[in-house]
C-alpha positions in Angstrom: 16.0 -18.7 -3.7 13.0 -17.7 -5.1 11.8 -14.5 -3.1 8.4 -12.7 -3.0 8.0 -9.0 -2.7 5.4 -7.9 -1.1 5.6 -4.0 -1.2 2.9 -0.9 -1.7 1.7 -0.7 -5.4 3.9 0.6 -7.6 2.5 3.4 -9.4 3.2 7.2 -9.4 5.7 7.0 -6.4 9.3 7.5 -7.4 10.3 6.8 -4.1 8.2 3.5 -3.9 9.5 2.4 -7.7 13.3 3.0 -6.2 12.9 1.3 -3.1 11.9 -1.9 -5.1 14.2 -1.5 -7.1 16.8 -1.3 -5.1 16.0 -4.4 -3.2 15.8 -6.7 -5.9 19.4 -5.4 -7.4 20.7 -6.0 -3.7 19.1 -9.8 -3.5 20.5 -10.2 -7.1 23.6 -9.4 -5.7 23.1 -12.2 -3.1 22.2 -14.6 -6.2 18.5 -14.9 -5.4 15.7 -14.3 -8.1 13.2 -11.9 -6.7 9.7 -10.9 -8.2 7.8 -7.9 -6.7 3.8 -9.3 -6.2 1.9 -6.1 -7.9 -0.8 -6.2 -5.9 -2.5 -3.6 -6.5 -5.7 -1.1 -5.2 -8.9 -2.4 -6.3 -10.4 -0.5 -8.7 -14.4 0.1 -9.3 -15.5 2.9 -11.9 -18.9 2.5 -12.7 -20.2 4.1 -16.2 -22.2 6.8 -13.4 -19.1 7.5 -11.6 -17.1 7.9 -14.8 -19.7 10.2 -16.1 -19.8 12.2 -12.8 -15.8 12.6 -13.5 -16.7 13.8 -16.9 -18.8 16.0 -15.5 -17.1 17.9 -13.3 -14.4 18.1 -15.4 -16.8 20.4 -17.7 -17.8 22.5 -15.4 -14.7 22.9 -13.4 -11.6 24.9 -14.9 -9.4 23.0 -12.6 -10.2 20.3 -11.0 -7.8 17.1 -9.2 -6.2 14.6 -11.4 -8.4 12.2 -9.5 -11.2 13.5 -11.2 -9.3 11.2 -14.1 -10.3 7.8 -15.2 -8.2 4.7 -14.5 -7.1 4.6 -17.9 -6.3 8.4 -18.0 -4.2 8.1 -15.5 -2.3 5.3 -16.1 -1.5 7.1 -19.2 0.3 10.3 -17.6 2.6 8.1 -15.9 3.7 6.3 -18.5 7.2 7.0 -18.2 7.5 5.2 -14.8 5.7 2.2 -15.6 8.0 2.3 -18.7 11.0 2.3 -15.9 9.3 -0.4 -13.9 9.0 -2.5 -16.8 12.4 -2.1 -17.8 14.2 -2.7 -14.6 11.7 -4.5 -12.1 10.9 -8.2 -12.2 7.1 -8.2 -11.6 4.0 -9.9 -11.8 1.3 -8.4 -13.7 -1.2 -6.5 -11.5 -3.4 -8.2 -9.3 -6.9 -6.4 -8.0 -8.2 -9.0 -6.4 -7.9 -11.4 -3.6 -8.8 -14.4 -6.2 -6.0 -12.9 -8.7 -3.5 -12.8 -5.6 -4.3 -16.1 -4.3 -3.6 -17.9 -7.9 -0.4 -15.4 -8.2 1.3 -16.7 -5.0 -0.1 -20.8 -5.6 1.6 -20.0 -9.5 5.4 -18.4 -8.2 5.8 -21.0 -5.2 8.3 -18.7 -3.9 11.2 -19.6 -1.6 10.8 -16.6 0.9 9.4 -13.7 1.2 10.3 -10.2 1.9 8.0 -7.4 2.9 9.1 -3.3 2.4 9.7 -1.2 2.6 7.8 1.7 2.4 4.8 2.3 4.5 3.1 -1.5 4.3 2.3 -1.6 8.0 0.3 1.5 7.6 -3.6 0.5 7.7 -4.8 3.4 5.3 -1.8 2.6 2.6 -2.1 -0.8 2.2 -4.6 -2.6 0.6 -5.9 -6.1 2.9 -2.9 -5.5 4.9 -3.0 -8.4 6.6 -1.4 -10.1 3.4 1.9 -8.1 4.7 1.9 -9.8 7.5 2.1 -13.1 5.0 -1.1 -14.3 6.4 -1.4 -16.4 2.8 1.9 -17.9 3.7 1.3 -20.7 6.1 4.4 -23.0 5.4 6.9 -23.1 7.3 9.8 -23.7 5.4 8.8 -20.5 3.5 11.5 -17.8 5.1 9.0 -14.7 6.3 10.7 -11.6 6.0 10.1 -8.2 7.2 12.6 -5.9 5.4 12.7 -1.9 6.4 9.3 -1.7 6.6 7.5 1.5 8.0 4.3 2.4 9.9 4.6 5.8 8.5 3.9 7.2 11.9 5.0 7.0 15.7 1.1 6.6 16.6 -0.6 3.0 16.4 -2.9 3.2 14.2 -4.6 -0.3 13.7 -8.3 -1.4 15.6 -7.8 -3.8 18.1 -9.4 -6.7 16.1 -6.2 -5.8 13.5 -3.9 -5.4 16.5 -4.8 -9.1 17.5 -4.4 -10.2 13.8 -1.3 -9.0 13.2 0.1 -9.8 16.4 -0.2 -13.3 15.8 1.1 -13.5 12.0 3.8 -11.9 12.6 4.9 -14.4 15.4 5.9 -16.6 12.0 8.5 -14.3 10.8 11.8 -15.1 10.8 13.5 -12.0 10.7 12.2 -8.2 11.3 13.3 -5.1 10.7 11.6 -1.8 10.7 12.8 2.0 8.5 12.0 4.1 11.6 13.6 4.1 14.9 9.8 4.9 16.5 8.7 1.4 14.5 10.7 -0.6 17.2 8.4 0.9 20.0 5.6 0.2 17.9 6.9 -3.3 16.9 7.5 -4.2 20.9 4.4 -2.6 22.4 1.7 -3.5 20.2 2.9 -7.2 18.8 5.2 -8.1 21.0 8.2 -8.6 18.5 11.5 -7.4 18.4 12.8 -5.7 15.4 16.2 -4.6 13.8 16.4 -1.0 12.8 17.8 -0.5 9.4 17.9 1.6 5.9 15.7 2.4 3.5 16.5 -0.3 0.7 17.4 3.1 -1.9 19.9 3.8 1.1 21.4 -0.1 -0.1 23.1 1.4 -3.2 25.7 4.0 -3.7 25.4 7.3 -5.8 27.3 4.8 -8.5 24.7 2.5 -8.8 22.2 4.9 -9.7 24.5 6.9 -12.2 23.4 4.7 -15.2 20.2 6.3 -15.0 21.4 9.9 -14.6 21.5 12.0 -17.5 23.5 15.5 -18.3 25.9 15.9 -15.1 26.1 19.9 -15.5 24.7 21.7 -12.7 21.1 23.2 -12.6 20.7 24.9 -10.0 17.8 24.7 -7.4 15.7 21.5 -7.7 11.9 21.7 -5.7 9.9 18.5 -5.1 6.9 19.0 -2.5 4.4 16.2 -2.5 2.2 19.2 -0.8 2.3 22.5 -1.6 1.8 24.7 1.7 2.5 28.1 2.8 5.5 26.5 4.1 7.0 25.3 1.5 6.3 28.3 -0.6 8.3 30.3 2.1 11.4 28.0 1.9 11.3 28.3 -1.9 11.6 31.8 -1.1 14.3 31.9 1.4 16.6 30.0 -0.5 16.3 31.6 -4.1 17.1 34.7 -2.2 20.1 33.3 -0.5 21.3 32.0 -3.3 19.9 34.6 -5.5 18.7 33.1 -8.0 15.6 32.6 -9.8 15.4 29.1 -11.6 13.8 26.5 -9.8 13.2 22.7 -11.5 10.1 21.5 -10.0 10.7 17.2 -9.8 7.2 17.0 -10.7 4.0 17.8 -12.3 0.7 19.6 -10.9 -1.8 17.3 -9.3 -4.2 20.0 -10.3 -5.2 20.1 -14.2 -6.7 23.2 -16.2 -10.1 22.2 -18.4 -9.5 21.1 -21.9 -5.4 22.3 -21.5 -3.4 19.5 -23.2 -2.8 16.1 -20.9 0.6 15.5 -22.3 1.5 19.4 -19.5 0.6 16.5 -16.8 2.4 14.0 -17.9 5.2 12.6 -15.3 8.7 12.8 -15.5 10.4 9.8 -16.1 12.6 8.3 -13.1 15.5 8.8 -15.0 14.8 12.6 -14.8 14.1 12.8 -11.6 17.0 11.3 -10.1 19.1 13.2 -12.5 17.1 16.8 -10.9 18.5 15.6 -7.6 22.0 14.3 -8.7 22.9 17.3 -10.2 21.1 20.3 -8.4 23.4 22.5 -6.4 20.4 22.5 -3.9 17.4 20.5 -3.1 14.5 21.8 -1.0 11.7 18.9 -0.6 8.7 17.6 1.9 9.6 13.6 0.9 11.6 10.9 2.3 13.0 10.1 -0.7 13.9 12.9 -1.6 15.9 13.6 1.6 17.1 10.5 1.0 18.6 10.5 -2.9 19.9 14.2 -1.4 21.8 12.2 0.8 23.1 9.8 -1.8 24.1 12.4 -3.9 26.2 14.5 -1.7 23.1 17.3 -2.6 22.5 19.8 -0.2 19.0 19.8 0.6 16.5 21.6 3.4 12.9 20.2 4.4 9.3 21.6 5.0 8.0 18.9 7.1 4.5 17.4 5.4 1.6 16.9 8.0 -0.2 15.4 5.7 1.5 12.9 4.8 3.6 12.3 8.1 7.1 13.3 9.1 8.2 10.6 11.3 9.9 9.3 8.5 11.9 12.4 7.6 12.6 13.3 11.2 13.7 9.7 12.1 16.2 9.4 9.0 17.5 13.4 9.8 18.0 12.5 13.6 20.4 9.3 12.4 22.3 11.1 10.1 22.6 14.2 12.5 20.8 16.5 10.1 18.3 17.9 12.2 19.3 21.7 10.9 18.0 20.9 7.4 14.5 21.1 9.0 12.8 24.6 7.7 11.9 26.4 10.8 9.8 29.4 9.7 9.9 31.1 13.1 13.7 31.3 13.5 16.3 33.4 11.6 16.7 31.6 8.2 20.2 30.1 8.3 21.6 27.6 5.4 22.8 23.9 6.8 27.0 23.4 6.5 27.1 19.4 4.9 30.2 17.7 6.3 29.8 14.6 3.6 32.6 12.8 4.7 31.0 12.3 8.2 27.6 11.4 6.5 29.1 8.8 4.1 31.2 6.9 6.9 27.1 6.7 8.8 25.9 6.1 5.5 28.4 3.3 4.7 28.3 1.9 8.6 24.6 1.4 8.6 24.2 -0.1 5.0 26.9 -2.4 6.6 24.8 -3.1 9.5 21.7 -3.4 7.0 22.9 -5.3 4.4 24.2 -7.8 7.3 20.7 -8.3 8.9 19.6 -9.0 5.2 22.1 -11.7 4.0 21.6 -13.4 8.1 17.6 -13.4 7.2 18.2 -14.7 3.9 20.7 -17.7 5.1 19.1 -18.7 8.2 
């Protein structure tokens, strides 16, 4: 079959890239021919709001990469489109609804799948109503709801969307959700039942991924915080004195750029580096899913500062079903380093991709 992918834009997100990834090599597998939709953001830069950028990049000395153009941007992570482009099948990007509409009429696709990743969240995705497939009226088009995730135990759509989404998703033919709190959310609020299952990355083993991983030899501590908190900063701490050392890889670049300093010192890693930071650290401390997750893969050892910001349902969800609660950073009791058993987390690991990859195949065949 043909199979659509609908998932959150593909961009800057390592985690978001893999995920996709990851679930086209798995329908490969099956002997299906998926293409990820890039829908994208919509974006509107004026010539006054790119001269009010311009402008506060003079007078600042350091100022948010969102004070970037488009274009700008799209140039400091050029390593993981370069990765996308190389190993994702994908549409080119769509802005708008006309460009999405003529997309999907073009592909005619068989089925389609949407996730993971946080889709069903109302601030992430863009018209999310389109991940509820509300384009897709046919019914002999298999509707598909694959891992996807909330991003948070609280429901966060307006009633009008509630209604919305409660009816379209009445035409799916399977569902599953990434979070154990998403079937609560699922049943509550739309009145569907829902399968819980694995983050797609979760799909693959540490040897699918080891084509993309570079030097093997040991590096020592690897950081990647999406936010970087007093929290986080004291983790750092703890463990480089535990350890006691003093090298730390940071998985990523600064968000935040010095005036006129050089844009290639802001340019991202490429995935292949990033994975290879996780694979071979001797220890991993982080505030992402996926980076919990690709810990977990890799046999890493790993602690968390949990991320308000961004939400830590995720995190604590995944930690609670692999009995890794004690890998949460608790700054108000005595620091104390997490024993691994991998054994016991690879027979989970390898129970629940079973249990996964069987709701998969079932929605696929049906």
């Amino acid at each position: 079959m043909k199979i659509g992918i609908l998932t959150q834009p593909l961009n800057a997100n390592y985690g978001g890239v893999l995920q996709n990834y990851a679930l086209q090599k798995i329908l490969q597998r099956y002997g299906h021919n998926p293409l990820t939709i890039n829908k994208m953001r919509v974006r509107k830069e004026t010539l006054i709001k790119k001269f009010g950028k311009f402008v506060i990049r003079l007078l600042h000395s350091r100022y948010e990469h969102s004070y970037l153009t488009w274009k700008t941007r799209d140039k400091l992570v050029a390593n993981i489109h370069s990765f996308i482009s190389e190993n994702i099948t994908i549409t080119p990007r769509i802005f708008t609804k006309e460009e999405f509409l003529k997309v999907i009429e073009q592909e005619n696709c068989d089925a389609y799948i949407v996730g993971s990743d946080q889709c069903w969240r109302p601030i992430y995705s863009p018209d999310i109503l389109n991940y509820f497939l509300d384009f897709c009226r046919d019914s002999k088009v298999r509707k598909i709801a694959y891992a996807t995730s909330f991003g948070t135990d609280k429901w966060e759509f307006s009633p009008i969307l509630t209604d919305s989404a409660r009816n379209l998703i009445k035409n799916f033919d399977a569902i599953s959700v990434r979070e154990y709190s998403a079937l609560n959310l699922c049943k509550s609020h739309l009145n569907a039942d829902a399968e819980w299952v694995l983050d797609p990355t979760m799909l693959l083993d540490a040897d699918d991924y080891s084509i993309f991983i570079r030097d093997k030899s040991k590096i020592g501590v690897t950081e990647y915080f999406l936010e970087d908190t007093e929290l986080s900063k004291l983790l750092e701490k703890n463990i480089l004195d535990k350890l006691k050392i003093d090298r730390v890889v940071k998985n990523h670049q600064s968000t935040m750029l010095k005036r006129f300093d050089s844009l290639k010192n802001y340019q991202a890693i490429s995935v292949e580096e990033w994975l290879s930071n996780i694979a071979n650290a001797s220890y991993v401390i982080t505030d992402s899913f996926h980076g919990v997750v690709f810990s977990i893969i890799f046999n890493t050892p790993f602690m968390v500062s949990l991320n308000t910001i961004r939400g830590n349902t995720r995190i604590e969800s995944l930690l609670k079903d692999f009995n890794l609660e004690e890998c949460i950073f608790n700054p108000d009791k005595d620091f104390k380093m997490p024993v691994f058993d991998w054994d016991r987390i690879n027979r989970h690991r390898a129970n629940r991709q079973k249990h996964s990859l069987a709701f998969l195949k079932s929605a696929l065949e049906k």
